[in-house]
N, C-alpha and C positions, 0 to 999 in steps of 0.2 A: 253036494247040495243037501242041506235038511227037507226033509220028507215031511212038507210044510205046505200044503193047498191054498191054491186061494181059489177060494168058492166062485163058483158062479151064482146066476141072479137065483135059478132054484133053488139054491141052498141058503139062502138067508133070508132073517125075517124078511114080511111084510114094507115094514118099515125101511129096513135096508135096501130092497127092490123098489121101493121108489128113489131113496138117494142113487142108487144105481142107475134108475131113468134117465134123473136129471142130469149125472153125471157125462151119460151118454151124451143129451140133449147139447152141454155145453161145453165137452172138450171131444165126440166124434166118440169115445171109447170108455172101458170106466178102467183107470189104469190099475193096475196088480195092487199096489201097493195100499189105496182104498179099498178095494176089495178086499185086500187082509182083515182091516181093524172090522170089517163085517163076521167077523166072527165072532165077535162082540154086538148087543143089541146094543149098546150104544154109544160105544165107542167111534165108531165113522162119522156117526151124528155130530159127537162132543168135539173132537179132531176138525173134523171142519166148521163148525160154529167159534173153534179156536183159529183158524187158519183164515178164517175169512173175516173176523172182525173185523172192526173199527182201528185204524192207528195213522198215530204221526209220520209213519214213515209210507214213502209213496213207493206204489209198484216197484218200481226199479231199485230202490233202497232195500225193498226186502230180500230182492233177488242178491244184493252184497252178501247180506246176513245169511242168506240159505246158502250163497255157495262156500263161504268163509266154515262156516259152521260145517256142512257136510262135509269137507277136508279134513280137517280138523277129524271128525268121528270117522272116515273115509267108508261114507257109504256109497258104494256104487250107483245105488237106484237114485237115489237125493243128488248126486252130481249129473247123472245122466238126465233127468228130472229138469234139474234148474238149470244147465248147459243152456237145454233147449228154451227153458223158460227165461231167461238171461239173454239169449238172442230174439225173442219176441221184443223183449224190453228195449232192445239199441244195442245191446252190449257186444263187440267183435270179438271171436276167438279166443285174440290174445287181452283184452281185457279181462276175458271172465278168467283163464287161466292166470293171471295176476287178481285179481279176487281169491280164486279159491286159496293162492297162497298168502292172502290176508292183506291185501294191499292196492292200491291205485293211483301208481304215480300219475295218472290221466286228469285225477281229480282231486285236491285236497281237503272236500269232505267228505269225499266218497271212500279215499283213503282211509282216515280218523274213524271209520264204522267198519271199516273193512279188518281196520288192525284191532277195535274194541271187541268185536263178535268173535275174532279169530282167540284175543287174548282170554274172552269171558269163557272160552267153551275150554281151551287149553286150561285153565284154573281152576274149573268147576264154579266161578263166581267169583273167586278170589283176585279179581281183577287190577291189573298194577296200576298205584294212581296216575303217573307218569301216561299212559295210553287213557285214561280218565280225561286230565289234565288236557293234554294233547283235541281228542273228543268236545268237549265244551270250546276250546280256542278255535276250532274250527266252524263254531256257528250252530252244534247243535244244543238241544236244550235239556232240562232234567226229564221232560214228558219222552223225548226220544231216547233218552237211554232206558228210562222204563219201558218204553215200547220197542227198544232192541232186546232186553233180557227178557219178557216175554219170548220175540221171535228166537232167539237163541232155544228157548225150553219146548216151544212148536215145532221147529226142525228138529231140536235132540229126540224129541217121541217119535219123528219117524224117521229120524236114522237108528235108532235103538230096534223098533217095530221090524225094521229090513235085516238090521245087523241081527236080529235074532231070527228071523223068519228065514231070509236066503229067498225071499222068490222071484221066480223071473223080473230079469230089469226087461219090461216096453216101451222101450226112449231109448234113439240112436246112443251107444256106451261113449261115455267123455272121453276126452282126448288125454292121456297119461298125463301128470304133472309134473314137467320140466322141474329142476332143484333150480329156486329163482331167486336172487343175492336179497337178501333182510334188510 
């Protein structure tokens, strides 16, 4: 493990200690992984002013995208993170583990987002039209895949943030990823 802090509320600004507050106030704890980018004066801020916007896709749709995406970069915290955030949502076990491996035979829009996130993060953008293609047939629209390739570049910052930092995961660790037929 890197020899990589995460601060507590003393050690960051002002500013940061009150996001910290809040944080408290509405998830019980302020998780690791927030508390990282408080090493930064304003970076937690900007991270979550990105994380919380406004978008086309509803709660449960983003949890596709988080957990497709955090596979993909296979960040521990972000899977262990959205598992749990993913079963708030509705999502059973074996759903989300069919998610993270990009996919939902459960649902065929949920599917077409599951395989466009999984494709966009594996390309770096270069996204195949065919999973495009597929995407739109399914009912979604161009405001949703704009507002998918946002969340794609929202999760990538904090599986990059993890994947370089290493600090403790606090969220039950996901369940391994079964090899699940394409």
């Amino acid at each position: 493990m890197r020899d990589f802090n995460v601060p507590k509320r003393e050690e960051v600004s002002t500013s940061n200690q009150a996001i910290f507050d809040n944080l408290k106030k509405a998830v019980g704890f302020v998780p690791n992984l927030y508390a990282t980018y408080a090493h930064s004066e304003n970076a937690l801020a900007n991270y979550l002013a990105l994380s919380n916007a406004k978008t086309s896709l509803s709660a449960k749709e983003k949890e596709v995208v988080n957990l497709a995406v955090s596979q993909v970069n296979d960040c521990s915290y972000c899977l262990a993170a959205h598992t749990a955030i993913g079963k708030m949502n509705g999502f059973t076990d074996n759903q989300i583990l069919e998610l993270r491996s990009g996919k939902a035979s459960f649902d065929t829009k949920l599917n077409a987002l599951a395989r466009l996130a999984k494709n966009i993060t594996e390309n770096r953008g270069a996204t195949d039209e065919a999973v495009i293609a597929d995407f739109f047939s399914a009912g979604w629209s161009k405001e949703n895949l704009v507002d998918t390739i946002v969340l794609v570049g929202d999760k990538t910052i904090s599986n990059y943030l993890h994947k370089t930092t290493d600090v403790p995961v606090d969220f039950p660790a996901a369940q391994t990823l079964e090899t699940i037929e394409a």
